[in-house]
C-alpha positions, 0 to 999 in steps of 0.5 A: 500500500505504501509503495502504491502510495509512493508512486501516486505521489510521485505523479503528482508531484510531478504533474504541470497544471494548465494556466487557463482560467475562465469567468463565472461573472468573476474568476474561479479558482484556477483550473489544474488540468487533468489527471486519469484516475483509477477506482481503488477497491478496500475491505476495511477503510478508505478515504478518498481527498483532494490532496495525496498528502492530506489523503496519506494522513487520513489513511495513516489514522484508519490504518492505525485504529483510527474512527472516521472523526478521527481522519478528519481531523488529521485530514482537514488539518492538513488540507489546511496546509497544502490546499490552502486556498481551498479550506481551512482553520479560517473557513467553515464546513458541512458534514453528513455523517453516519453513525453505524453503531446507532445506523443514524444519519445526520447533518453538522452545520459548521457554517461561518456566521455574520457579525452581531454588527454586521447590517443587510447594507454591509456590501453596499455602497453609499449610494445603496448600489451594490460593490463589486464582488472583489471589493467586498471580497479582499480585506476583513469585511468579509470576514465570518466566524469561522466554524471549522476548528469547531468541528473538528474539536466537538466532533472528536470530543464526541466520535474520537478515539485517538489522541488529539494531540496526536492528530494535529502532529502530522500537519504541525511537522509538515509545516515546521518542515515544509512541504513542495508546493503543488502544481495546483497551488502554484498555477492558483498563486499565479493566477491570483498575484494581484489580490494575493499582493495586497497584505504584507504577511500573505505577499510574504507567504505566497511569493519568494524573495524577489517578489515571484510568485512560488513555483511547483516544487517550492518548499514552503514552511509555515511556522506560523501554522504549526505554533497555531496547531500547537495551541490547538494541541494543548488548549482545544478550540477554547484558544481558537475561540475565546482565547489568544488566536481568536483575539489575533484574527479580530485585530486582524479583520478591524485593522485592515485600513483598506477594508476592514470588517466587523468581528469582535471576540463576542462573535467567537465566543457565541459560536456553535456547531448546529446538528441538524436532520439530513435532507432526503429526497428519493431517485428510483429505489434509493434515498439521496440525502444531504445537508438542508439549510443554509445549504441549498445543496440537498434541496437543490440537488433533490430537486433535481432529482424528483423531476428527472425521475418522471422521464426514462432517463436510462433508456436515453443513455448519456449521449442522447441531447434531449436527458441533457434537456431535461436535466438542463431544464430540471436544474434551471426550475430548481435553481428557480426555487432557490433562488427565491426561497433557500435561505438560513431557515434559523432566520427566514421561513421556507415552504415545506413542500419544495420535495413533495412529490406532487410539487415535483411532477408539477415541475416536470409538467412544464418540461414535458412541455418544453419537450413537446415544443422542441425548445428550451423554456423560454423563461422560469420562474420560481414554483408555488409550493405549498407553504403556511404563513407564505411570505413574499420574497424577491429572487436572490442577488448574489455570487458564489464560486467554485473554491472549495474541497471535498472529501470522504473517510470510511473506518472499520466501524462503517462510520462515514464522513461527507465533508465538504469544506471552505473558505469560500473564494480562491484563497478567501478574503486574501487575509492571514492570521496565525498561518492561515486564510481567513474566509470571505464567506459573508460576500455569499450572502446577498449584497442586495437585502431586498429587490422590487419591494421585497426582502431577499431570503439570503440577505445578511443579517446579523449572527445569520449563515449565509446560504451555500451549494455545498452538497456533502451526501450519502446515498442510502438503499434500504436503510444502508448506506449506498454511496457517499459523494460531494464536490466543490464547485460553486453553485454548479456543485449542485450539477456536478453531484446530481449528474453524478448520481444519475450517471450511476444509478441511471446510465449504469456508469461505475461511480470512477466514470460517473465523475469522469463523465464530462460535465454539462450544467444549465444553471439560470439559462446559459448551458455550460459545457466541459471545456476539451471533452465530449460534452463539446459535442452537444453544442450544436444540439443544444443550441438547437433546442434554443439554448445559450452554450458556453464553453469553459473549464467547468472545475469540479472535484468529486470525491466518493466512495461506493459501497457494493458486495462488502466491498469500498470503491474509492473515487477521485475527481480526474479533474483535481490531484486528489487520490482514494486510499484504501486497505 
C-alpha cells in the first residue's frame, strides 16, 4: 500500500497544471488540468481527498485504529496546509455523517456566521448600489466566524478515539518542515498575484524573495501554522475561540485600513456547531440525502432529482441531447426555487413542500412541455409550493464560486464522513492570521437585502449563515448506506453531484466514470459545457433546442466512495490531484 502510495505521489508531484482560467461573472479558482484516475477497491477503510498528502494522513489514522472523526481531523488539518486556498482553520464546513453503531444519519452545520454588527447594507455602497464582488471580497469585511476548528474539536470530543494531540502532529511537522508546493497551488498563486499582493504577511507567504510568485516544487514552511496547531494541541478550540488566536484574527479583520470588517471576540465566543436532520429526497429505489439549510445543496440537488425521475432517463443513455434537456431544464426550475426561497431557515421561513412529490411532477409538467415544443423554456420562474404563513420574497442577488474541497473517510466501524469544506473564494478574503486564510464567506450572502419591494431570503443579517451549494451526501438503499459523494464547485456543485448520481444509478456508469463523465450544467439559462471533452459535442444540439452554450473549464472535484458486495470503491475527481486510499 505504501509503495502504491509512493508512486501516486510521485505523479503528482510531478504533474504541470494548465494556466487557463475562465469567468463565472468573476474568476474561479484556477483550473489544474487533468489527471486519469483509477477506482481503488478496500475491505476495511478508505478515504478518498483532494490532496495525496492530506489523503496519506487520513489513511495513516484508519490504518492505525483510527474512527472516521478521527481522519478528519488529521485530514482537514492538513488540507489546511497544502490546499490552502481551498479550506481551512479560517473557513467553515458541512458534514453528513453516519453513525453505524446507532445506523443514524445526520447533518453538522459548521457554517461561518455574520457579525452581531454586521447590517443587510454591509456590501453596499453609499449610494445603496451594490460593490463589486472583489471589493467586498479582499480585506476583513468579509470576514465570518469561522466554524471549522469547531468541528473538528466537538466532533472528536464526541466520535474520537485517538489522541488529539496526536492528530494535529502530522500537519504541525509538515509545516515546521515544509512541504513542495503543488502544481495546483502554484498555477492558483499565479493566477491570483494581484489580490494575493495586497497584505504584507500573505505577499510574504505566497511569493519568494524577489517578489515571484512560488513555483511547483517550492518548499514552503509555515511556522506560523504549526505554533497555531500547537495551541490547538494543548488548549482545544477554547484558544481558537475565546482565547489568544481568536483575539489575533479580530485585530486582524478591524485593522485592515483598506477594508476592514466587523468581528469582535463576542462573535467567537457565541459560536456553535448546529446538528441538524439530513435532507432526503428519493431517485428510483434509493434515498439521496444531504445537508438542508443554509445549504441549498440537498434541496437543490433533490430537486433535481424528483423531476428527472418522471422521464426514462436510462433508456436515453448519456449521449442522447434531449436527458441533457431535461436535466438542463430540471436544474434551471430548481435553481428557480432557490433562488427565491433557500435561505438560513434559523432566520427566514421556507415552504415545506419544495420535495413533495406532487410539487415535483408539477415541475416536470412544464418540461414535458418544453419537450413537446422542441425548445428550451423560454423563461422560469420560481414554483408555488405549498407553504403556511407564505411570505413574499424577491429572487436572490448574489455570487458564489467554485473554491472549495471535498472529501470522504470510511473506518472499520462503517462510520462515514461527507465533508465538504471552505473558505469560500480562491484563497478567501486574501487575509492571514496565525498561518492561515481567513474566509470571505459573508460576500455569499446577498449584497442586495431586498429587490422590487421585497426582502431577499439570503440577505445578511446579523449572527445569520449565509446560504451555500455545498452538497456533502450519502446515498442510502434500504436503510444502508449506498454511496457517499460531494464536490466543490460553486453553485454548479449542485450539477456536478446530481449528474453524478444519475450517471450511476441511471446510465449504469461505475461511480470512477460517473465523475469522469464530462460535465454539462444549465444553471439560470446559459448551458455550460466541459471545456476539451465530449460534452463539446452537444453544442450544436443544444443550441438547437434554443439554448445559450458556453464553453469553459467547468472545475469540479468529486470525491466518493461506493459501497457494493462488502466491498469500498474509492473515487477521485480526474479533474483535481486528489487520490482514494484504501486497505
Amino acid at each position: 500500500m505504501i509503495k502504491k502510495y509512493a508512486t501516486i505521489l510521485t505523479a503528482f508531484l510531478s504533474f504541470h497544471a494548465t494556466a487557463t482560467q475562465t469567468t463565472d461573472l468573476v474568476a474561479p479558482e484556477s483550473a489544474s488540468g487533468y489527471q486519469k484516475k483509477e477506482a481503488v477497491i478496500a475491505n476495511d477503510y478508505m478515504v478518498s481527498v483532494a490532496n495525496p498528502i492530506a489523503a496519506k494522513a487520513g489513511y495513516d489514522v484508519l490504518k492505525n485504529g483510527g474512527s472516521a472523526i478521527d481522519a478528519m481531523v488529521a485530514v482537514q488539518t492538513m488540507l489546511g496546509l497544502v490546499e490552502p486556498q481551498s479550506s481551512g482553520l479560517g473557513g467553515g464546513a458541512f458534514m453528513v455523517y453516519f453513525d453505524a453503531n446507532k445506523g443514524k444519519l445526520t447533518t453538522y452545520d459548521a457554517r461561518e456566521t455574520a457579525p452581531a454588527q454586521a447590517k443587510p447594507e454591509l456590501f453596499q455602497d453609499q449610494n445603496g448600489k451594490p460593490l463589486s464582488f472583489y471589493d467586498a471580497v479582499v480585506g476583513g469585511k468579509s470576514v465570518g466566524t469561522p466554524g471549522t476548528v469547531k468541528l473538528l474539536a466537538d466532533l472528536h470530543q464526541q466520535y474520537g478515539v485517538k489522541d488529539w494531540k496526536q492528530l494535529l502532529q502530522p500537519a504541525k511537522a509538515l509545516a515546521q518542515g515544509g512541504f513542495k508546493v503543488s502544481a495546483r497551488l502554484a498555477g492558483a498563486i499565479a493566477n491570483d498575484q494581484e489580490r494575493l499582493s495586497r497584505y504584507p504577511d500573505t505577499r510574504a507567504y505566497f511569493f519568494d524573495s524577489q517578489g515571484q510568485p512560488l513555483k511547483e516544487n517550492a518548499l514552503l514552511k509555515n511556522p506560523e501554522y504549526a505554533e497555531t496547531l500547537g495551541l490547538l494541541q494543548k488548549k482545544g478550540a477554547s484558544v481558537f475561540y475565546t482565547g489568544q488566536i481568536a483575539q489575533d484574527i479580530v485585530k486582524k479583520v478591524q485593522s485592515i485600513k483598506d477594508n476592514p470588517g466587523l468581528l469582535t471576540l463576542k462573535d467567537f465566543s457565541n459560536y456553535s456547531i448546529k446538528e441538524r436532520p439530513a435532507t432526503c429526497a428519493p431517485y428510483r429505489q434509493y434515498e439521496v440525502c444531504g445537508m438542508g439549510p443554509p445549504s441549498s445543496g440537498a434541496l437543490t440537488v433533490g430537486q433535481i432529482l424528483g423531476m428527472a425521475s418522471h422521464f426514462d432517463l436510462k433508456s436515453m443513455g448519456k449521449n442522447n441531447p434531449k436527458a441533457w434537456k431535461i436535466l438542463g431544464e430540471a436544474s434551471r426550475l430548481a435553481f428557480a426555487d432557490r433562488g427565491r426561497y433557500m435561505a438560513d431557515t434559523d432566520f427566514v421561513p421556507m415552504p415545506a413542500g419544495l420535495l413533495e412529490p406532487s410539487y415535483l411532477a408539477d415541475r416536470a409538467a412544464l418540461i414535458k412541455t418544453a419537450i413537446q415544443s422542441g425548445q428550451a423554456l423560454e423563461s422560469v420562474t420560481a414554483g408555488e409550493p405549498k407553504w403556511e404563513n407564505a411570505i413574499a420574497l424577491a429572487e436572490d442577488i448574489s455570487v458564489e464560486l467554485p473554491s472549495t474541497t471535498h472529501f470522504v473517510i470510511v473506518d472499520k466501524k462503517g462510520n462515514i464522513v461527507s465533508m465538504t469544506s471552505t473558505i469560500e473564494n480562491g484563497f478567501g478574503s486574501r487575509v492571514m492570521s496565525n498561518g492561515f486564510l481567513l474566509n470571505n464567506e459573508l460576500t455569499d450572502f446577498s449584497f442586495a437585502s431586498h429587490k422590487d419591494g421585497y426582502p431577499i431570503a439570503n440577505r445578511l443579517e446579523p449572527g445569520k449563515r449565509p446560504r451555500s451549494s455545498m452538497a456533502p451526501s450519502i446515498v442510502m438503499k434500504d436503510n444502508k448506506p449506498y454511496l457517499a459523494i460531494g464536490s466543490p464547485g460553486g453553485s454548479r456543485i449542485i450539477g456536478y453531484v446530481a449528474k453524478s448520481v444519475i450517471a450511476h444509478i441511471d446510465w449504469g456508469m461505475d461511480i470512477q466514470n460517473a465523475i469522469n463523465l464530462p460535465h454539462l450544467v444549465n444553471r439560470f439559462g446559459t448551458y455550460d459545457l466541459e471545456e476539451g471533452t465530449s460534452a463539446e459535442a452537444f453544442k450544436g444540439p443544444l443550441e438547437a433546442l434554443g439554448y445559450t452554450v458556453n464553453i469553459r473549464d467547468l472545475n469540479s472535484g468529486l470525491h466518493a466512495v461506493l459501497f457494493k458486495n462488502g466491498k469500498m470503491i474509492g473515487a477521485a475527481d480526474p479533474r483535481r490531484e486528489g487520490i482514494a486510499l484504501g486497505d
